[in-house]
C-alpha atoms as an extended CHARMM CRD file, in Angstrom:
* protein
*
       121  EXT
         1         1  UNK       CA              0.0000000000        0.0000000000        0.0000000000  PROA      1               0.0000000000
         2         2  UNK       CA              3.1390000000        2.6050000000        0.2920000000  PROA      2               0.0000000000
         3         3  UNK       CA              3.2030000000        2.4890000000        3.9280000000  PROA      3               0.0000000000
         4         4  UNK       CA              6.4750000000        3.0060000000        5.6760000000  PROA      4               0.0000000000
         5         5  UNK       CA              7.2340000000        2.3940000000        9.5050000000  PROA      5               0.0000000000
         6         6  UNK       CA              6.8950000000        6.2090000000        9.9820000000  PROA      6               0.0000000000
         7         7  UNK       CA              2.9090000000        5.6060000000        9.5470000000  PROA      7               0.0000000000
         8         8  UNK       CA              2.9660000000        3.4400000000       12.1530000000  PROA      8               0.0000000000
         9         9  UNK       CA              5.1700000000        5.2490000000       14.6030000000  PROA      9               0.0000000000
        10        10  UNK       CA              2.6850000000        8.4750000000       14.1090000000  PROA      10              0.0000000000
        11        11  UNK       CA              0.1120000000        5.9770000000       14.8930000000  PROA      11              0.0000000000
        12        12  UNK       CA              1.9480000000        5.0590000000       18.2380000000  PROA      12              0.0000000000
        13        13  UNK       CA              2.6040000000        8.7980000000       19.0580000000  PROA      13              0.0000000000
        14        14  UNK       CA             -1.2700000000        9.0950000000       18.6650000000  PROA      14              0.0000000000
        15        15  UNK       CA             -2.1430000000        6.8230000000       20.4950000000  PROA      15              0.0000000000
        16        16  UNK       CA              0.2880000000        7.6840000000       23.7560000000  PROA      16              0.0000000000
        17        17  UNK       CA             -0.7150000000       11.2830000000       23.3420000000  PROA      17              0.0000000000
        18        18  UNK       CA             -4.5690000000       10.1210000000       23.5870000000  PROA      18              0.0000000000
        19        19  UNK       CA             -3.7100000000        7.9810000000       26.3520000000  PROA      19              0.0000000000
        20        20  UNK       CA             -2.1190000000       10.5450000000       28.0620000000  PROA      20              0.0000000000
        21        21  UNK       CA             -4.7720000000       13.6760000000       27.5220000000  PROA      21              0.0000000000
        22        22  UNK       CA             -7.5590000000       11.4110000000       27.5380000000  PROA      22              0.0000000000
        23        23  UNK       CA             -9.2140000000       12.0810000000       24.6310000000  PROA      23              0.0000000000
        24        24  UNK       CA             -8.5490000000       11.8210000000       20.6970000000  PROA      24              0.0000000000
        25        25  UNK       CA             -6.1260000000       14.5390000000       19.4830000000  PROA      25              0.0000000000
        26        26  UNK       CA             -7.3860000000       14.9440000000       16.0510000000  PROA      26              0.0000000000
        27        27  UNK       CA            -10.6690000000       14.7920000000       15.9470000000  PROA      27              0.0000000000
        28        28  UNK       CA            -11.2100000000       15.4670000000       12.1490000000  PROA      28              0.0000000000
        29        29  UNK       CA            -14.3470000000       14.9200000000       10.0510000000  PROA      29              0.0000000000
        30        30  UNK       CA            -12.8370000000       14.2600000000        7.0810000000  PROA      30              0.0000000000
        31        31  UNK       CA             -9.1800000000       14.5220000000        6.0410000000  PROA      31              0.0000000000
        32        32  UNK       CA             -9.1560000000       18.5080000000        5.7010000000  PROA      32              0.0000000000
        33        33  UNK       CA            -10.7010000000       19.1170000000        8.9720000000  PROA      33              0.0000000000
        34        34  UNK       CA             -8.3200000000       16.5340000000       10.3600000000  PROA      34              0.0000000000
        35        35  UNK       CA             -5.2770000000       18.3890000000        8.7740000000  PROA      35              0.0000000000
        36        36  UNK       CA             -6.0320000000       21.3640000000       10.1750000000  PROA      36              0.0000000000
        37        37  UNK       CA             -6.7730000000       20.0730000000       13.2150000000  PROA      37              0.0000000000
        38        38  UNK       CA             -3.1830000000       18.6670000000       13.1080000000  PROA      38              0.0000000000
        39        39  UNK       CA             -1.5310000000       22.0740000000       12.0990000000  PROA      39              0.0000000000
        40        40  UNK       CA             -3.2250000000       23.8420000000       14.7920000000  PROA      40              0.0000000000
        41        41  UNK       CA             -0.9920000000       21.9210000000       17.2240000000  PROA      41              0.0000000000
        42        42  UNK       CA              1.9510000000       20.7810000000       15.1920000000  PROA      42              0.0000000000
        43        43  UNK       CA              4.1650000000       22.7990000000       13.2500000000  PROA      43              0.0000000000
        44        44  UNK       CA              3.0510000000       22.4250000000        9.3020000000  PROA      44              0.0000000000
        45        45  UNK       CA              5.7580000000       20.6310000000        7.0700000000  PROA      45              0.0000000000
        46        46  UNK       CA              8.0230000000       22.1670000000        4.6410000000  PROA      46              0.0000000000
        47        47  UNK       CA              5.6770000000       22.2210000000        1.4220000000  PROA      47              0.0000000000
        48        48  UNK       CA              8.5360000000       21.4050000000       -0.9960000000  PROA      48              0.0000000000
        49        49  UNK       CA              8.6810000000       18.0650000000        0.6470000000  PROA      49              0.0000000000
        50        50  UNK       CA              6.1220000000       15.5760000000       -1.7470000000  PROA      50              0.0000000000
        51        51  UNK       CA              6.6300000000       12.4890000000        0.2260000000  PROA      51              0.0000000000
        52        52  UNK       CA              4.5290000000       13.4390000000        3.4170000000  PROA      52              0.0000000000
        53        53  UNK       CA              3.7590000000       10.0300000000        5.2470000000  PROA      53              0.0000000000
        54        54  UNK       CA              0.4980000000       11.0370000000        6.3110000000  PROA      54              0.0000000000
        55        55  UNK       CA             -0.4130000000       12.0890000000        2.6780000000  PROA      55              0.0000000000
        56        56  UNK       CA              0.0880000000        8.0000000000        1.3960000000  PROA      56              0.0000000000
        57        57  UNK       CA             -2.8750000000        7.0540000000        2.9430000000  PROA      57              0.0000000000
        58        58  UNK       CA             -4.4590000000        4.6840000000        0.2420000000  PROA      58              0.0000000000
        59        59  UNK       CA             -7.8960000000        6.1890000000        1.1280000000  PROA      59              0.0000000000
        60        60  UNK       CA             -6.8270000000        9.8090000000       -0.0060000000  PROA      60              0.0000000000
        61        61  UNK       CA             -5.4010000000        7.9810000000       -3.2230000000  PROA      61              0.0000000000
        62        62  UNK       CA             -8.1760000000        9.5870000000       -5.6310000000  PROA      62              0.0000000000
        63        63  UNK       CA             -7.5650000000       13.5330000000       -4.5160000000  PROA      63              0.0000000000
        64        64  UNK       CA             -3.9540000000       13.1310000000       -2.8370000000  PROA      64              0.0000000000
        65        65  UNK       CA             -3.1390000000       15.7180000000       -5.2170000000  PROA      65              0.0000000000
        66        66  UNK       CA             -6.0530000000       18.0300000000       -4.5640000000  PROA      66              0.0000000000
        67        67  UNK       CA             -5.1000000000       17.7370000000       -1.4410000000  PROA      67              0.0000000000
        68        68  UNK       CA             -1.5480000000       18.5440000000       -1.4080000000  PROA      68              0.0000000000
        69        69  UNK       CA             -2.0900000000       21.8180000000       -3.4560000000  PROA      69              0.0000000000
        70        70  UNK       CA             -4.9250000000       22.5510000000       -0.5640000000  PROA      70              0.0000000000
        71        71  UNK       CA             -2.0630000000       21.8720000000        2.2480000000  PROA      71              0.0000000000
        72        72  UNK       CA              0.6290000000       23.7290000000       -0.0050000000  PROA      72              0.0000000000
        73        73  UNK       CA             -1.2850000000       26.7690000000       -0.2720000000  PROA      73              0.0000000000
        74        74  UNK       CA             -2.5620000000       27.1760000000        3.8860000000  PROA      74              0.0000000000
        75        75  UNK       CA             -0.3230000000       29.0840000000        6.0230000000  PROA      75              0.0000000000
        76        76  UNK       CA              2.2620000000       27.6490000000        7.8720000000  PROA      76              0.0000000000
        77        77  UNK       CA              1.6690000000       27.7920000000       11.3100000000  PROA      77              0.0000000000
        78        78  UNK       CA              4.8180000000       26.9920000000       13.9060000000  PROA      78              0.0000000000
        79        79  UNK       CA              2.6780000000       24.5460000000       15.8950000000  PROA      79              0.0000000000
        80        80  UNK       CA              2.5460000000       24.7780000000       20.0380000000  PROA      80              0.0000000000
        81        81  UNK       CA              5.2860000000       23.1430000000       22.1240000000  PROA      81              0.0000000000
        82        82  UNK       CA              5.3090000000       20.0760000000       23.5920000000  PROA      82              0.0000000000
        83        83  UNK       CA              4.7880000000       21.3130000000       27.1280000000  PROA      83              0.0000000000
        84        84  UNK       CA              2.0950000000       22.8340000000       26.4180000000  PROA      84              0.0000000000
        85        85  UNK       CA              0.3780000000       20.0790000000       24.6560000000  PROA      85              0.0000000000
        86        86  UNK       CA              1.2660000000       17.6140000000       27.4710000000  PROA      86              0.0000000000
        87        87  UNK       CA              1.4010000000       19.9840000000       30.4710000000  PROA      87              0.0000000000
        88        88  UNK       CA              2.4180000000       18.3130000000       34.2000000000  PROA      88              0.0000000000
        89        89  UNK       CA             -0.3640000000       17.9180000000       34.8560000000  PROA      89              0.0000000000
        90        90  UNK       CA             -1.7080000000       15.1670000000       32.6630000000  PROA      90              0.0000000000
        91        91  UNK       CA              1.2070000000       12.8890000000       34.2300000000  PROA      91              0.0000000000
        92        92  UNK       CA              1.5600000000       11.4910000000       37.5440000000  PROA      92              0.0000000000
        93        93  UNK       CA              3.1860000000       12.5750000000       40.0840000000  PROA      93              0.0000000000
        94        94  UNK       CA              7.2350000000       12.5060000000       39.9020000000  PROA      94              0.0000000000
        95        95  UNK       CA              8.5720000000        9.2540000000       42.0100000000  PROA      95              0.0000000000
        96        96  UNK       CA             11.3360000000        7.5240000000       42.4140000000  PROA      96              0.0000000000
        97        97  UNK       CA             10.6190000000        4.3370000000       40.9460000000  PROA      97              0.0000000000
        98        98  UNK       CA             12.8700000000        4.0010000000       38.0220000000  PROA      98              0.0000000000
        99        99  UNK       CA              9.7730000000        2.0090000000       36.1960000000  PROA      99              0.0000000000
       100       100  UNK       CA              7.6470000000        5.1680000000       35.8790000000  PROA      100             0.0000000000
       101       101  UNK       CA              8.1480000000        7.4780000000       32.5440000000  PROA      101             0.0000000000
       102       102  UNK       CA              8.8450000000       11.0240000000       33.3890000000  PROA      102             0.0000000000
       103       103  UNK       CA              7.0350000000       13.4030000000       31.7170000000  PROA      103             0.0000000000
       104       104  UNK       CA              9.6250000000       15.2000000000       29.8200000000  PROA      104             0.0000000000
       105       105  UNK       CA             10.8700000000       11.5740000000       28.7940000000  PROA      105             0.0000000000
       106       106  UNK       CA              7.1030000000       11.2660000000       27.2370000000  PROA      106             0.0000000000
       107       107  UNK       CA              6.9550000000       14.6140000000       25.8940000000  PROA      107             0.0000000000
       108       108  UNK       CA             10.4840000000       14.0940000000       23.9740000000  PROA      108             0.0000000000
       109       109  UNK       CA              9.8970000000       10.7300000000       22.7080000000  PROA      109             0.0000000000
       110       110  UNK       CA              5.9330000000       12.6860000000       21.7620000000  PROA      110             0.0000000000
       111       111  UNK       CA              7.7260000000       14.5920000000       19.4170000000  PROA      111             0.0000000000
       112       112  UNK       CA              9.8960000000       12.4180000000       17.7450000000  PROA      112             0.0000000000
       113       113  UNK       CA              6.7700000000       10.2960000000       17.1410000000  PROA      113             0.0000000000
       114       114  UNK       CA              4.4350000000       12.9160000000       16.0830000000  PROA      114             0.0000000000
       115       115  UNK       CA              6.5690000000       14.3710000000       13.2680000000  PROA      115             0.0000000000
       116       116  UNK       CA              4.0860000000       15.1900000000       10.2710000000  PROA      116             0.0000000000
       117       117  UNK       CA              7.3570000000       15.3020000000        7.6120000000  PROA      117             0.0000000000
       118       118  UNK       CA             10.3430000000       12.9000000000        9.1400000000  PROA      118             0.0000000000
       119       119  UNK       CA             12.4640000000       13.8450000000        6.5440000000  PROA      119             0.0000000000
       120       120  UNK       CA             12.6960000000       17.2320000000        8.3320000000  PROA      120             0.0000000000
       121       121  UNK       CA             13.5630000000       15.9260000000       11.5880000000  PROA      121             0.0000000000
């Protein structure tokens, strides 16, 4: 289908970021509404780059184009930091079991997970 692992480490970051603010963190419609839902937190991709993983979906297949010239021509926006998408407070307290993920150790492996254009990373 043209998937590479960097579809299914997005899916992962998703997934741990839901997990960890409780609720879905693109809750799109269709795929516009969920792009800009996505751009509204992360920072948009480079639009020279034409090999976006999230933009392989085989679903999107029939207007992939349309829909590149519709991402190409939005604003970019620089996206919110990491911090502040995963404050404190959505963690647990700090302990000192070495088990327990600290929540700058989830926010940092976050964002190398939930990197819209890995090329640029």
């Amino acid at each position: 289908m043209g998937y590479t692992e960097n579809v299914d480490i997005w899916s992962v970051g998703c997934i741990m970021g839901e997990m960890i603010r409780g609720g879905v963190l693109f809750p799109g419609t269709d795929h516009i509404d969920q792009w800009n839902k996505i751009i509204a937190f992360l920072p948009t991709p480079c639009p020279k780059q034409s090999n976006w993983a999230l933009l392989r979906k085989s679903s999107c297949r029939g207007y992939s184009q349309l829909f590149r010239n519709y991402v190409e021509n939005r604003p970019r926006y620089p996206g919110y930091s990491f911090d502040r998408l995963f404050p404190d407070v959505l963690f647990p307290a700090e302990s000192t079991d070495h088990n327990r993920l600290k929540a700058s150790q989830a926010r940092d492996l976050l964002s190398r997970m939930l990197v819209i254009d890995p090329s640029e990373g």
